[in-house]
Residue, then its C-alpha position, 0 to 999 in steps of 0.5 A: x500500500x505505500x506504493x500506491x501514491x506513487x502509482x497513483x503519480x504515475x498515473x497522472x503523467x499518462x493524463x498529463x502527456x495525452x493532453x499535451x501542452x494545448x489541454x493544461x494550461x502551465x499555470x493550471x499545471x504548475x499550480x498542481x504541482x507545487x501544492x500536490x507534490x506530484x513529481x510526475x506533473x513536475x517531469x512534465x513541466x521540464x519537458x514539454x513547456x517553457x520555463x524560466x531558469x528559476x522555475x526549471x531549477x526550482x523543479x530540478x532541485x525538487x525532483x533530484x531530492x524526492x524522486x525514487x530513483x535519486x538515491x541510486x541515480x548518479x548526480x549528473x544523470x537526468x531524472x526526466 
């Protein structure tokens, strides 16, 4: 049961990609993010919508300190 948030996360990315950039709004988006936490909302912001430099490395810090895999991934290696 405790995977279920991150799953549920996951989730979320497949709704946010198949709407693409068109069908969320990035302030829509971000706003979720940054109030729900959802890493997944964040990777989709990094990849598929126009940041400035300050929101790109507030969520590159965000993202390197709670993703999963950051306790194994290298610290040059991407996490989106």
């Amino acid at each position: 049961m405790e995977e279920f948030p991150l799953l549920a996360d996951e989730l979320l990315a497949v709704l946010f990609e198949s709407l693409g950039t068109t069908g969320m709004p990035k302030d829509t988006l971000m706003a979720f993010a940054m109030t729900s936490g959802s890493l997944c909302a964040m990777r989709t912001l990094m990849q598929f919508y126009p940041l400035s430099s300050a929101e790109k490395a507030l969520l590159e810090r965000i993202l390197r300190e709670n993703a999963p895999q950051a306790a194994t991934a290298s610290p040059n290696q991407p996490l989106f």
